[in-house]
Backbone as a ProteinNet text record, in pm:
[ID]
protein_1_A
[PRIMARY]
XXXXXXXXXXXXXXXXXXXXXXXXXXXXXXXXXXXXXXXXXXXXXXXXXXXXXXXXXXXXXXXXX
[TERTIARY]
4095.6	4220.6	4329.3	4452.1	4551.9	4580.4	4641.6	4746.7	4830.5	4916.2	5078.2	5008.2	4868.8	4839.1	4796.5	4714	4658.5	4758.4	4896.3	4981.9	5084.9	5072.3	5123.9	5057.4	4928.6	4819.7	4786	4767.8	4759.7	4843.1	5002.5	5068.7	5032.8	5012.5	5029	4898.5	4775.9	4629.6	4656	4681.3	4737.8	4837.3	4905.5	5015.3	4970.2	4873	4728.8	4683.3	4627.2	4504.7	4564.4	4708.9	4805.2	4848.7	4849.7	4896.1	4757.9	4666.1	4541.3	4495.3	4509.6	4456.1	4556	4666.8	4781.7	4763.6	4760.9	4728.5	4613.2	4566.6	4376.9	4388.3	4433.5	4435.6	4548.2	4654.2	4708.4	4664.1	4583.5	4492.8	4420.8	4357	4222.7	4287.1	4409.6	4468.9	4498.4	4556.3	4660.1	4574	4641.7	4543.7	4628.5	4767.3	4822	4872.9	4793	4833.4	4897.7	5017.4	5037.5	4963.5	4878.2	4773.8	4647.9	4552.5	4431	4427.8	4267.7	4212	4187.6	4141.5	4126.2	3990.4	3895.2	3796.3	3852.9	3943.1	4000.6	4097.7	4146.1	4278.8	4202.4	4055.2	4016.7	3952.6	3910.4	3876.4	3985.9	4049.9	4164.5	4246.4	4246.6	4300.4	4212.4	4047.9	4000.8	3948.9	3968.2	3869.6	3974.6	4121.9	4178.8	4322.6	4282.2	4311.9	4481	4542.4	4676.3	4711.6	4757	4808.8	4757.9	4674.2	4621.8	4703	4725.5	4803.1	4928.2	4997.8	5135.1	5141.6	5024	4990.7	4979.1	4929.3	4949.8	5077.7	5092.7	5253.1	5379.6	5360.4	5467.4	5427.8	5307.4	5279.4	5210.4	5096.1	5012.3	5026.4	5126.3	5158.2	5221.7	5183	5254.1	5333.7	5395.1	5484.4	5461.4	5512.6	5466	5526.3	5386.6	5451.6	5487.9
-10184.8	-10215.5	-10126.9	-10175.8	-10095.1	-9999.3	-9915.2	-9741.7	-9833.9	-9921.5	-9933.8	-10074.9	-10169.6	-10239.4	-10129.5	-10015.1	-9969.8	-9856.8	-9853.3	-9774.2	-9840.3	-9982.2	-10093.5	-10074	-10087	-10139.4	-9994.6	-9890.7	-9753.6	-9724.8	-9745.2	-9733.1	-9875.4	-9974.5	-10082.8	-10106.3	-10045.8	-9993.1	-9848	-9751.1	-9672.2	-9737.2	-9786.6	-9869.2	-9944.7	-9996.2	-10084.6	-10055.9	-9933.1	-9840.9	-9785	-9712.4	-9642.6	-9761.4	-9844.9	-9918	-9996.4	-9992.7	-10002.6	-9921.8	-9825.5	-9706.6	-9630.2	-9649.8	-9652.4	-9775.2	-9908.8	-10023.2	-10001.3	-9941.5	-9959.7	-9779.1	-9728	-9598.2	-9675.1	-9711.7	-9774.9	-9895.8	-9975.2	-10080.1	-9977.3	-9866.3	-9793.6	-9703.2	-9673.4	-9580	-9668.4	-9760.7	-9858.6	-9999.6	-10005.2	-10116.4	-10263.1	-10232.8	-10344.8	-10424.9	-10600.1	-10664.7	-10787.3	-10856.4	-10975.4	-11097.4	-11051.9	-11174.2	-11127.7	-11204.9	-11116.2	-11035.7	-10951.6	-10795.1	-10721.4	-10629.6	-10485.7	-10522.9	-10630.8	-10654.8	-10697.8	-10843.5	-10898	-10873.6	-10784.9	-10685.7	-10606.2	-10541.7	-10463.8	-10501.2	-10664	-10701.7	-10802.3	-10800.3	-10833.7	-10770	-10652.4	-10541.4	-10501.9	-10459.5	-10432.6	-10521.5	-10629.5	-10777.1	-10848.4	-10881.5	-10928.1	-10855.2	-10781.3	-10676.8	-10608.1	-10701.1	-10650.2	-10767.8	-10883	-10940.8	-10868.1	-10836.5	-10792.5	-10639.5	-10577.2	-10481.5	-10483.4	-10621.2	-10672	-10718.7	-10834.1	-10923.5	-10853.9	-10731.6	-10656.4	-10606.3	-10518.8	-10503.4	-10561.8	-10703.1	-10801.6	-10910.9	-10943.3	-11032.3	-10963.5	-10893.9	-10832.6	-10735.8	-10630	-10497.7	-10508.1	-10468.4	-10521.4	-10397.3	-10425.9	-10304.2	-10146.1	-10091	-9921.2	-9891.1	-9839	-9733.5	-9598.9
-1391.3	-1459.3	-1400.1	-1386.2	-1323.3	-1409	-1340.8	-1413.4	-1520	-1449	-1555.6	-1631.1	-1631.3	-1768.8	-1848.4	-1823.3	-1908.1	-1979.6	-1925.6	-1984	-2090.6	-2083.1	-2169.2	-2281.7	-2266.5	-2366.3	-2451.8	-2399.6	-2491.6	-2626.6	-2609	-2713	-2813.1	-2745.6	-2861.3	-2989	-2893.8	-2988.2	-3023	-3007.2	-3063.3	-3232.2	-3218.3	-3292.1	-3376.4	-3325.2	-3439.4	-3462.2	-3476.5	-3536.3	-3657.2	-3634.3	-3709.4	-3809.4	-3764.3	-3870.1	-3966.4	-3957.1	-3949.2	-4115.5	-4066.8	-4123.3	-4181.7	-4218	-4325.7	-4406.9	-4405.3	-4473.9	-4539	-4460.6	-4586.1	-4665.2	-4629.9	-4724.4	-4854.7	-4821.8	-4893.7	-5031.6	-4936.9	-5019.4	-5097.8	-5078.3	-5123.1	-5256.6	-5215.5	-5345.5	-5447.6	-5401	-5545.8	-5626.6	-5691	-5793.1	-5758.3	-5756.6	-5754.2	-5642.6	-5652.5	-5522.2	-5556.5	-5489.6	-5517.8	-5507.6	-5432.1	-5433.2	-5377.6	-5477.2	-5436	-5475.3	-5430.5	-5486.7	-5387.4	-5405.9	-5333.2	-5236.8	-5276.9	-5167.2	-5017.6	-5091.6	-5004.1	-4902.9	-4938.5	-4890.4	-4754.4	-4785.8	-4719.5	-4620.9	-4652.9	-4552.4	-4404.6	-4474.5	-4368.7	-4300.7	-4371.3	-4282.1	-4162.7	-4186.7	-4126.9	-3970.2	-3996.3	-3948.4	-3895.5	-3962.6	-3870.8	-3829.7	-3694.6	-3632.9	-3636.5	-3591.3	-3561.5	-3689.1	-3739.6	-3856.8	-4006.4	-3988.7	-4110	-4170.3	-4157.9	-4162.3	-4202.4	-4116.6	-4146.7	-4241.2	-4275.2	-4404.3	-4497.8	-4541.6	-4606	-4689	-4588.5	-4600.4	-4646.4	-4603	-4631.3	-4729.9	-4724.6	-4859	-4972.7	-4958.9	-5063.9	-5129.5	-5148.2	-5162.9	-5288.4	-5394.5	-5529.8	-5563	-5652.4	-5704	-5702	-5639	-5709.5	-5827	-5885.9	-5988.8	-6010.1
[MASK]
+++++++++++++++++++++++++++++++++++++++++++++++++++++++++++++++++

């Protein structure tokens, strides 16, 4: 694999991991989701890789208290 793909590709899995693993600590602390439960949440974060995280974020994330 070349120097400058693999210098593309470092920050953006880097970037998915981080976002990864902020989403599921997130899912893991809080009770409340707009849709769905805390199984389901965890498994989409984990499983489907880079959307899942976002999906999170932007649809499932219910109110803080």
């Amino acid at each position: 694999m070349s120097n400058g793909i693999l210098l593309v590709f470092i920050p953006i899995i880097t970037l998915s991991l981080v976002l990864a693993v902020t989403a599921l600590i997130h899912v893991l602390r809080n009770d409340n989701y707009r849709f769905g439960n805390r199984v389901m949440w965890v498994l989409i974060v984990l499983f489907v890789t880079a959307i899942g995280p976002l999906a999170y974020f932007v649809i499932g994330r219910g109110e803080e208290s």
